[in-house]
C-alpha positions as CSV (number, residue, x, y, z in Angstrom):
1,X,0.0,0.0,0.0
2,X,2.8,2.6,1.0
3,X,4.7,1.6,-2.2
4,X,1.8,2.1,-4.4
5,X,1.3,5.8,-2.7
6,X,4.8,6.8,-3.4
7,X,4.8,5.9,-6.9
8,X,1.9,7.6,-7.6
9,X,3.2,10.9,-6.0
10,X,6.4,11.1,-7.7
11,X,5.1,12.0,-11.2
12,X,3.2,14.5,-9.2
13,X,6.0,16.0,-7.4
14,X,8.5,16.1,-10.6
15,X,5.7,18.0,-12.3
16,X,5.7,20.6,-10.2
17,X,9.5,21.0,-10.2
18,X,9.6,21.6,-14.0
19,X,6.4,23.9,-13.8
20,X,8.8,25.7,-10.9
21,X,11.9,25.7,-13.0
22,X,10.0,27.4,-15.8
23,X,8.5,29.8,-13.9
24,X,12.5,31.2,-12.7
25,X,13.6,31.6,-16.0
26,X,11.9,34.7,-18.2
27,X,11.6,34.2,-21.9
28,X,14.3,36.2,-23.9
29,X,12.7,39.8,-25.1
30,X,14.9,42.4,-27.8
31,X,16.5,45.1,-26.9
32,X,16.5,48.3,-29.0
33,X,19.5,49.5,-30.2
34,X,19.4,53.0,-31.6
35,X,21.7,55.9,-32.3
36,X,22.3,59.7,-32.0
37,X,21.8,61.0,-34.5
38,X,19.1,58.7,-35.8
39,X,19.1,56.4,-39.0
40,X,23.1,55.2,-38.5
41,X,23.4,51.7,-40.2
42,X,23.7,49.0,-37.1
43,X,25.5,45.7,-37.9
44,X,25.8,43.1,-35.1
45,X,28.5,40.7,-35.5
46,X,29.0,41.5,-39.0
47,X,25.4,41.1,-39.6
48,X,23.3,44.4,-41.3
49,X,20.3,44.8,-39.2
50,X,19.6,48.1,-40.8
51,X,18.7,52.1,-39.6
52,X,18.1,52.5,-35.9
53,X,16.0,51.9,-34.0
54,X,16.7,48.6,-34.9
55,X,15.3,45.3,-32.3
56,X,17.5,42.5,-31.7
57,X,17.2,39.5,-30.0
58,X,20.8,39.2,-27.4
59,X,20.6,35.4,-26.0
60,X,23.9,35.3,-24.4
61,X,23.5,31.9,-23.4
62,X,24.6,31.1,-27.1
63,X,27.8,33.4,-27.3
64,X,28.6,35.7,-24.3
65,X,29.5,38.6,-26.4
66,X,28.2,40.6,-29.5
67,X,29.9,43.5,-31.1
68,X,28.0,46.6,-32.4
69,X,28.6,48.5,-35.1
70,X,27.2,52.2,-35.9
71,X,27.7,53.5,-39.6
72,X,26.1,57.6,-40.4
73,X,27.4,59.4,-43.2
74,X,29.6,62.6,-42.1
75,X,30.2,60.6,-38.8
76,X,32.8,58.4,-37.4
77,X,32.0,54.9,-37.2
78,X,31.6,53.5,-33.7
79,X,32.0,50.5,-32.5
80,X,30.8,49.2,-28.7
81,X,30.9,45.2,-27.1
82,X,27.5,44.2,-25.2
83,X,27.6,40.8,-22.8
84,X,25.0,40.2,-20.1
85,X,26.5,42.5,-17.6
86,X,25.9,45.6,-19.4
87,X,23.5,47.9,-17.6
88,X,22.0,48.6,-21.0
89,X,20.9,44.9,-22.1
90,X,19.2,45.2,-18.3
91,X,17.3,48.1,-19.9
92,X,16.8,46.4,-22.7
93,X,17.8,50.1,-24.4
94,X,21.2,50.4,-26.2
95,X,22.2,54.4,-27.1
96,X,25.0,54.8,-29.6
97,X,26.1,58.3,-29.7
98,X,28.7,59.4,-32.6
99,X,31.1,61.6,-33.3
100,X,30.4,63.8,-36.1
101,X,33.4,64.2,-39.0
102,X,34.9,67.9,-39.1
103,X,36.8,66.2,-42.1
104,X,33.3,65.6,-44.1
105,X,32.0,69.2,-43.1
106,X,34.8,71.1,-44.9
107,X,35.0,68.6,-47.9
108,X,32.0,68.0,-50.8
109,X,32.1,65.4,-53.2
110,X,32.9,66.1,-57.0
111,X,32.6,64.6,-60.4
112,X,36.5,65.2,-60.7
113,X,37.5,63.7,-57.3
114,X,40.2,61.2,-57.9
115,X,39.2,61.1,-61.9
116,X,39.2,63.0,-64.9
117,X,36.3,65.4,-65.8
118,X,36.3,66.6,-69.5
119,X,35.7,70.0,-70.0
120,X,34.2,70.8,-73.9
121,X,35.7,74.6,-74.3
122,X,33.3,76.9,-75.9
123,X,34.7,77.5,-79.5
124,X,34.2,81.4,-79.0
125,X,37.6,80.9,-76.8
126,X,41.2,80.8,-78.3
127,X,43.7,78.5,-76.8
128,X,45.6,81.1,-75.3
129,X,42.1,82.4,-73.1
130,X,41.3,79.5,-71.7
131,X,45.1,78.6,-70.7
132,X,44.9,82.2,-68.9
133,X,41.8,81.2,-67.2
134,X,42.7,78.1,-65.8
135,X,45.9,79.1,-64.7
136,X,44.0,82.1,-62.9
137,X,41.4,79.8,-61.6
138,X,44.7,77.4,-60.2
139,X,46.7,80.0,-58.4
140,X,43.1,81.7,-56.7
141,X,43.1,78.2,-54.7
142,X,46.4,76.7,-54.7
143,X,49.6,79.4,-53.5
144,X,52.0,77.2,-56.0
145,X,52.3,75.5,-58.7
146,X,54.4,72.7,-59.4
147,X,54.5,71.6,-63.4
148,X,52.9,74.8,-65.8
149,X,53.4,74.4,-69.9
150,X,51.3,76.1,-72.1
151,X,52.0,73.9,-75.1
152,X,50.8,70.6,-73.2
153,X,48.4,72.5,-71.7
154,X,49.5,70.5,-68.5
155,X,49.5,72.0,-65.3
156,X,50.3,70.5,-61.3
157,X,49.7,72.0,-58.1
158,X,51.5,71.4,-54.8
159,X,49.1,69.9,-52.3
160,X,47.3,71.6,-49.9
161,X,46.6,69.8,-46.7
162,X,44.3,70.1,-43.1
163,X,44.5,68.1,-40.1
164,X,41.2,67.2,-38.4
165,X,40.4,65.5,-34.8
166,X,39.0,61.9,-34.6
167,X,38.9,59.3,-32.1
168,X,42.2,57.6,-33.3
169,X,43.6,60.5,-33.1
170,X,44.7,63.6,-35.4
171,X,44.8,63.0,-39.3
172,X,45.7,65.1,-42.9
173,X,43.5,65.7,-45.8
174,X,45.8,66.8,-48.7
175,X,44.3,68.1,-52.6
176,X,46.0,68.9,-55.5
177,X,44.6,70.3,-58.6
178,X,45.4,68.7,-62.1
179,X,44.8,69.9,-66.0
180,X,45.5,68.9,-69.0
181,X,44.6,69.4,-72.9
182,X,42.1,66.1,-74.2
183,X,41.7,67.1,-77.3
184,X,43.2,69.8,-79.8
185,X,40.0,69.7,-82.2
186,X,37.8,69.9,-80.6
187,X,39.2,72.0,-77.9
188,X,38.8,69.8,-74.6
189,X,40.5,70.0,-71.2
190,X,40.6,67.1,-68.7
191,X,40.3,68.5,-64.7
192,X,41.2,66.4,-61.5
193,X,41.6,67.4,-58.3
194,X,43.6,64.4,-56.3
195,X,42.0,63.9,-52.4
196,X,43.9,61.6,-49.9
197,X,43.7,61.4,-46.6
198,X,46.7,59.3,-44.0
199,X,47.1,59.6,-40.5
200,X,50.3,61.1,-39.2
201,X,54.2,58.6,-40.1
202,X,51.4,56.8,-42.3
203,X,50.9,56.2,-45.7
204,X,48.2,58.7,-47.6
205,X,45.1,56.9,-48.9
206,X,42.2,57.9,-51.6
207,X,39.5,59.9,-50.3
208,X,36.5,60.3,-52.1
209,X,35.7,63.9,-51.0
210,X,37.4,67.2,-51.9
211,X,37.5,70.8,-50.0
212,X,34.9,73.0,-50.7
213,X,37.5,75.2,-51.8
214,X,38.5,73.0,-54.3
215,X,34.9,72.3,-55.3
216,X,34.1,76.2,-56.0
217,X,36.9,76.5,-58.6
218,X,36.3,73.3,-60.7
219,X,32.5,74.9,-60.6
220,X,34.3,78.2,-61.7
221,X,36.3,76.0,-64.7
222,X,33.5,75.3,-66.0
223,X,31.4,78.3,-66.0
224,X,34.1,80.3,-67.3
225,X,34.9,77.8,-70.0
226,X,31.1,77.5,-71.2
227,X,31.2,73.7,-71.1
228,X,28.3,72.3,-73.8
């Protein structure tokens, strides 16, 4: 009799222990993890997840840590590690504040960044004229000029360069302006204005922007040549 009581109360009694266990343990809810300013790309782990506010689904009992990453145009790019101690996974509300670019404020980007733009010279204008201009348009923005021949129609600026703040530290942005004839008959010039950017003892790198200084004359170019 006391043997068929017991086994009849065990089920009982290991039911309610699973009922207890899943009581302690909450299911798994996302977090939001959004940015300042709004809209910056997030990837986690490598993963896009796309504008912010985005909601993500942290279950730390699969990996204990997951990397962040926060991409906004004219912004550095910032990148933060979350595991379950974070007081922000608690809050279930990750903020991502970035550090906007003094580097993209100065700088505009330009059909002759890094490439050739062809110019078509109005055929009103003699050779000689438009040399003048451009030369005059090259030593407004630039203080010297390194290569200058008239029958090439090739001319070279020295760079010009700025250093801006970021969070790895101080870095250069360096343009240089660049002309040459295309074409004799028609009468076409080829404008570039080169853009790299290198962090100081470091090697200098493309950058696809170029200062608004730069911008206004190669806008000036080609007004004053009457490009068709």
């Amino acid at each position: 009799m006391t043997r068929k009581l017991l086994s009849t109360q065990l089920p009982v009694a290991m039911a309610i222990l699973v009922l207890a266990g899943c009581a302690t343990t909450p299911p798994l809810s996302k977090t939001t993890v959004q940015s300042s300013p709004a809209s910056a790309m997030i990837t986690i782990d490598q993963a896009a997840q796309g504008a912010a506010p985005v909601q993500y689904l942290f279950d730390f009992s699969k990996k204990p840590e997951y990397t962040i990453t926060a991409h906004l145009e004219g912004h550095f790019d910032k990148q933060i590690k979350v595991n379950k101690r974070n007081p922000s996974i608690a809050r279930k509300q990750i903020m991502i504040d970035l550090e906007a670019s003094q580097a993209w404020a100065a700088t505009a980007p330009s059909a002759a960044t890094n490439q050739w733009l062809q110019i078509r010279v109005n055929p009103e204008f003699s050779s000689e004229h438009v040399w003048r201009r451009m030369v005059d348009s090259a030593t407004a923005r630039y203080l010297e000029i390194e290569q200058l021949n008239f029958e090439s129609g090739y001319l070279r600026s020295i760079y010009v360069a700025r250093k801006f703040p970021s969070p790895k530290g101080e870095f250069y942005v360096r343009t240089r302006f660049i002309a040459a004839i295309a074409s004799q008959n028609p009468l076409m010039y080829k404008i570039k204005v080169t853009s790299e950017w290198a962090f100081p003892g470091g090697g200098w790198n493309p950058y696809n922007r170029i200062f608004k200084e730069d911008l206004a004359m190669v806008e000036d170019i080609r007004s004053r040549f009457g490009m068709l």
